[in-house]
C-alpha positions as CSV (number, residue, x, y, z in Angstrom):
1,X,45.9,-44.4,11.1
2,X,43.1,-42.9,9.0
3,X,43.4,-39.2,7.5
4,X,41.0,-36.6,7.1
5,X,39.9,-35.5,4.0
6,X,39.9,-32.0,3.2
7,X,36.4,-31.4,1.5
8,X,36.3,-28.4,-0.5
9,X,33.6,-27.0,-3.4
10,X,34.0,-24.8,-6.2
11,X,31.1,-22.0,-4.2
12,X,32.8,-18.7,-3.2
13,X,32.4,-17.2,-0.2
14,X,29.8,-14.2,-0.1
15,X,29.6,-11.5,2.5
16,X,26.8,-9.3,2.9
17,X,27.5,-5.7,1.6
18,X,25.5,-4.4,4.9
19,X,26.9,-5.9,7.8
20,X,29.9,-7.7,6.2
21,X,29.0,-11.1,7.4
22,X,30.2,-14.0,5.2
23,X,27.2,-16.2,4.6
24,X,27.2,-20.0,5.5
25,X,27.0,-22.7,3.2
26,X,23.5,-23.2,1.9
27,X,22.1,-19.2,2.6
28,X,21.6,-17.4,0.1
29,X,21.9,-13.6,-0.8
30,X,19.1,-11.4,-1.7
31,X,20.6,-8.9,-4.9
32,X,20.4,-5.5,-4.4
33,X,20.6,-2.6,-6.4
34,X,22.4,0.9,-5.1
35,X,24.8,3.3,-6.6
36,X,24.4,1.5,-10.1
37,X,26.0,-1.6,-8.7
38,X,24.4,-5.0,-7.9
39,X,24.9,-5.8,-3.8
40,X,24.2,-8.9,-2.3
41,X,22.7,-9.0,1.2
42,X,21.9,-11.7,3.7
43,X,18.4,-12.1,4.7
44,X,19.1,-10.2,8.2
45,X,19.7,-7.3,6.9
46,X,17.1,-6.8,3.6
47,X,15.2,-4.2,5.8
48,X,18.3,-2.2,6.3
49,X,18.8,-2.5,3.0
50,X,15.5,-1.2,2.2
51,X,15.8,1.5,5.1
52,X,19.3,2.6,3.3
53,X,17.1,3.2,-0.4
54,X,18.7,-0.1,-1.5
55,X,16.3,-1.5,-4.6
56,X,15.5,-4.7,-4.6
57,X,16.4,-6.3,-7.9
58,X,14.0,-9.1,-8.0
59,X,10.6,-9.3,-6.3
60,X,7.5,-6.9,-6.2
61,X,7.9,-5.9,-9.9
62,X,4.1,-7.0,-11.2
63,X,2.5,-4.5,-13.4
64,X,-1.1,-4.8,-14.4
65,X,-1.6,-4.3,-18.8
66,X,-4.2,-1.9,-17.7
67,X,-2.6,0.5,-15.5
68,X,-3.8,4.4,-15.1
69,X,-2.1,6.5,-18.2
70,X,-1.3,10.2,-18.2
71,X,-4.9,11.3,-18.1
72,X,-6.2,8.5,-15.7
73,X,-7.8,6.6,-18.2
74,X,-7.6,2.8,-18.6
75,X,-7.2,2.4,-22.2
76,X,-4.1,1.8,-24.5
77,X,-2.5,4.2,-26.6
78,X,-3.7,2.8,-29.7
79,X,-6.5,2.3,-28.6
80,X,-6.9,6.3,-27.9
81,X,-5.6,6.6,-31.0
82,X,-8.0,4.9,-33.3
83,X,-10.9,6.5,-31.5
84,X,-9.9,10.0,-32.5
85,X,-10.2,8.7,-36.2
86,X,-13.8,7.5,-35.7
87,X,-16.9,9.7,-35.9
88,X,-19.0,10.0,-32.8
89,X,-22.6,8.9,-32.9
90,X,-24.8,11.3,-31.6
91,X,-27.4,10.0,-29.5
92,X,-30.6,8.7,-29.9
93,X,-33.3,11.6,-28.9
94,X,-35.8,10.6,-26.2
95,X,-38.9,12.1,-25.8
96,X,-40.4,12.2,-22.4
97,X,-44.1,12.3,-22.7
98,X,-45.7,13.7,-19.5
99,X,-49.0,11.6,-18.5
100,X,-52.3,13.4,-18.9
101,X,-54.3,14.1,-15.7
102,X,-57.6,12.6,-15.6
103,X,-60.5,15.2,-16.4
104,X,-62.6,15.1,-13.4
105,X,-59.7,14.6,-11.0
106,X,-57.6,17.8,-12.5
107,X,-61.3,19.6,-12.6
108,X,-62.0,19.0,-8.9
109,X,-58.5,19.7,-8.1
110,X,-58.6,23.5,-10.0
111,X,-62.0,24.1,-8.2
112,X,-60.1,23.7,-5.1
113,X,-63.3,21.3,-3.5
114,X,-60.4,19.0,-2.2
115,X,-57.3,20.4,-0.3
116,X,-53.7,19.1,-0.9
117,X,-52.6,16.9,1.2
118,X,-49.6,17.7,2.8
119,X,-49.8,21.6,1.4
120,X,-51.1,22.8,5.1
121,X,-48.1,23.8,7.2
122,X,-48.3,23.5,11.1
123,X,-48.1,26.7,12.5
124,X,-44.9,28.0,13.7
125,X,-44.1,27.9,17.7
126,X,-42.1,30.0,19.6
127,X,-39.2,29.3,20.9
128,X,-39.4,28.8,24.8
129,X,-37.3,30.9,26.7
130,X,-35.5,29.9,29.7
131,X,-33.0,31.7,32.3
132,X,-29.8,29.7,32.0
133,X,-28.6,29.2,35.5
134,X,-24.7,29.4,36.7
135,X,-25.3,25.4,37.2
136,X,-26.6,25.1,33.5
137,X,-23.1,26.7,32.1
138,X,-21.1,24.5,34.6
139,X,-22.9,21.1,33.4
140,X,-22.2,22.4,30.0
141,X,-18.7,22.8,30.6
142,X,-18.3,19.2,32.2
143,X,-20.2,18.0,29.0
144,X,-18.5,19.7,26.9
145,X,-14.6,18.2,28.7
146,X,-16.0,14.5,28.8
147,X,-16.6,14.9,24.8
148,X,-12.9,16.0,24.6
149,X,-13.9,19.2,23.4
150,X,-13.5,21.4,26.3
151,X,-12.2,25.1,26.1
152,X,-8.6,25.0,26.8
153,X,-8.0,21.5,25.6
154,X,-5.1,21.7,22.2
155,X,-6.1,20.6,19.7
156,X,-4.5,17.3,18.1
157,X,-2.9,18.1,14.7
158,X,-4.0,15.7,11.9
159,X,-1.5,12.8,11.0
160,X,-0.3,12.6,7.6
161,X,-0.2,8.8,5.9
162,X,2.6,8.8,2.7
163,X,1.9,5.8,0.5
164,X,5.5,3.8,0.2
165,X,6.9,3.3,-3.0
166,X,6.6,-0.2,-4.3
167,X,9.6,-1.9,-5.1
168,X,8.8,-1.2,-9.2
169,X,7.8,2.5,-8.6
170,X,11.6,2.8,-7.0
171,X,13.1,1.2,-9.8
172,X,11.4,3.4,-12.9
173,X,12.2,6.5,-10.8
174,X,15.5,5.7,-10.8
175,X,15.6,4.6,-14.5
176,X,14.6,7.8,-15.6
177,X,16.6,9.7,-13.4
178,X,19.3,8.0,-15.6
179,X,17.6,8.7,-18.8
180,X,17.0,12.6,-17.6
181,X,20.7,12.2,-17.5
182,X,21.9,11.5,-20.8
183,X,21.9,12.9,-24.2
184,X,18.7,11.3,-25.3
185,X,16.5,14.1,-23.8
186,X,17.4,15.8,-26.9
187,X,15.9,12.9,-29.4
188,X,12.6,13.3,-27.3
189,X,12.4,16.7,-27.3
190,X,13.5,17.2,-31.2
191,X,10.7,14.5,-32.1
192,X,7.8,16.1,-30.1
193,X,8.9,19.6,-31.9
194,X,7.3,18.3,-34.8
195,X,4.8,15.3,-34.2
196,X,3.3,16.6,-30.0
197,X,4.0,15.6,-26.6
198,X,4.3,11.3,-26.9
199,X,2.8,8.8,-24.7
200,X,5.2,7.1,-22.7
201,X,5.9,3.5,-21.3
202,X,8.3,2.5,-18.3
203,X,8.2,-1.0,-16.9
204,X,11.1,-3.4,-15.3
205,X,11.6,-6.1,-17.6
206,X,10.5,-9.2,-15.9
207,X,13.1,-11.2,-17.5
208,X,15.6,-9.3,-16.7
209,X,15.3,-7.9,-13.3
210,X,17.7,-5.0,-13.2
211,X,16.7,-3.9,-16.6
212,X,14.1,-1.1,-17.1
213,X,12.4,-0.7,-20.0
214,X,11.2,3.0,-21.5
215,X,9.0,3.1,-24.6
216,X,8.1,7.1,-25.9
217,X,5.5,6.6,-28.4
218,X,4.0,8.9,-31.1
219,X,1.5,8.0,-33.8
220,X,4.4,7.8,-36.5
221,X,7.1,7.1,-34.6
222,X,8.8,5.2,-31.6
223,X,12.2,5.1,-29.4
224,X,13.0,2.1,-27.4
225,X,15.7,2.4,-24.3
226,X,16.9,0.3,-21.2
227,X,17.9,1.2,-18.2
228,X,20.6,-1.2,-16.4
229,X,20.4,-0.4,-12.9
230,X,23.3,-2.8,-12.2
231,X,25.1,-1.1,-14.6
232,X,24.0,2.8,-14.5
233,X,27.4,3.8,-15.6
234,X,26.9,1.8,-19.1
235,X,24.4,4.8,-19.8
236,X,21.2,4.4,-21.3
237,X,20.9,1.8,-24.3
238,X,18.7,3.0,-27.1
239,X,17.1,-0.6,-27.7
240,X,14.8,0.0,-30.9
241,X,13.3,2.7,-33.3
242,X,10.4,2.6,-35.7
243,X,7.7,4.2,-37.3
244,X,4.6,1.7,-37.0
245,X,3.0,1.6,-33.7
246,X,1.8,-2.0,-34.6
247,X,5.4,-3.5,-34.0
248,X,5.2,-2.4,-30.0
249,X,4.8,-5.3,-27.6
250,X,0.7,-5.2,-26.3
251,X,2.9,-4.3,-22.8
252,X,4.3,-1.2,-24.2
253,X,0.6,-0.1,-25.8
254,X,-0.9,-0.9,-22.5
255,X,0.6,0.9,-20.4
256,X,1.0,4.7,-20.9
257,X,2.0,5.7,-17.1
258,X,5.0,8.7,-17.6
259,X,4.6,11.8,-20.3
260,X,7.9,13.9,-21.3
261,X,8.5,17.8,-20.5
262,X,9.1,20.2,-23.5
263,X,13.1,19.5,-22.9
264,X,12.2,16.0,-23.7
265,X,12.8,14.8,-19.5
266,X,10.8,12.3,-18.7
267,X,8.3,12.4,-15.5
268,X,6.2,9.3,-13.6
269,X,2.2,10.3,-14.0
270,X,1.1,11.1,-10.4
């Protein structure tokens, strides 16, 4: 008599963190990020997920080098500052020479032998006057009610379209809501004391998806942190410090897209 094998693998079950659903054999989860905890969820229920304020770890996180700074202006920080040490050159003067009139011509035209054209204006009619009727005001009304203007007619209320966060835009408002949170709001706003208001850089690491990066940049000094989102009750890890600008990543110099309060919290540019 033959036996049945018991066939069993080394996967663990996963259930989905929405709808509690153990996932079969060969589905995978989607990773989640919510309450500074990693969730997995099945692909049913990733719009629930979404719907809930659930951030998606990986997926959606592209950010363009060039992206709109503080000011709205597409240039890198070192870029801005290197052109406050150059000189502007003032512009090249051009003279605009009118063209001279030919003799005869402007002589015939002061003598006034040859009129304008175009200076003669048609003369003004009056406007014709006509006894509006009762039938006159009732064909304006109908008009008036097949345009969808009619008197008496409410009128609609203008609908309001809000742009919905990307999935990166969720994930560095949430990293500095972390940062806001801990104690190195007071580094910021100690530094900027002495050396101005820094330019500063949030991006989600692409190698590391639930990891945000935070660069706050000033011409003689720099503070590195990351964000875990997986992780939000390891705090805030201060990643880096220097004093050159030169030893930033081009990402970091590229993009300038949050600036920092006088109490050194940190703020998204709108």
């Amino acid at each position: 008599m033959a036996t049945m094998r018991d066939i069993r693998t080394n996967q663990a079950d996963v259930a989905c963190d929405i709808c509690g659903r153990t996932l079969l054999r060969g589905e995978a989860a989607v990773p989640f990020l919510a309450g500074g905890q990693r969730r997995q969820v099945c692909e049913l229920c990733t719009a629930r997920a979404a719907h809930e304020g659930w951030i998606r770890e990986a997926g959606g996180d592209e950010l363009g080098v060039g992206a709109a700074g503080v000011d709205g202006r597409r240039r890198s920080f070192v870029g801005r500052m290197w052109q406050r040490r150059e000189r502007a050159v003032p512009p090249a003067e051009q003279q605009a020479e009118a063209p001279d009139l030919d003799g005869a011509l402007a002589a015939e035209l002061a003598a006034g032998d040859h009129p304008v054209v175009g200076s003669a204006k048609p003369p003004a009619t009056a406007p014709s006057r006509r006894r509006v009727t009762t039938r006159d005001r009732h064909a304006d009304t109908e008009s008036g009610a097949h345009r969808g203007g009619g008197e008496g007619e409410t009128p609609r209320e203008p609908r309001h379209v809000r742009a919905v966060p990307t999935n990166a835009e969720l994930k560095m408002t949430r990293a500095l809501e972390v940062f806001n949170g801990s104690e190195h709001v007071r580094t910021v706003s100690g530094v900027a004391r002495s050396l101005g208001p820094p330019a500063v850089s949030v991006r989600p690491l692409p190698e590391r998806p639930s990891v945000v990066g935070i660069t706050v940049m000033w011409e003689l000094s720099w503070y590195r942190f990351e964000v875990d989102l997986s992780d939000e009750a390891g705090g805030v890890l201060r990643a880096g410090h220097g004093s050159e600008l030169a030893e930033l990543t081009a990402e970091e110099h590229g993009l300038v897209n949050a600036a920092a309060h006088s109490r050194g919290e940190l703020v998204l540019a709108g």
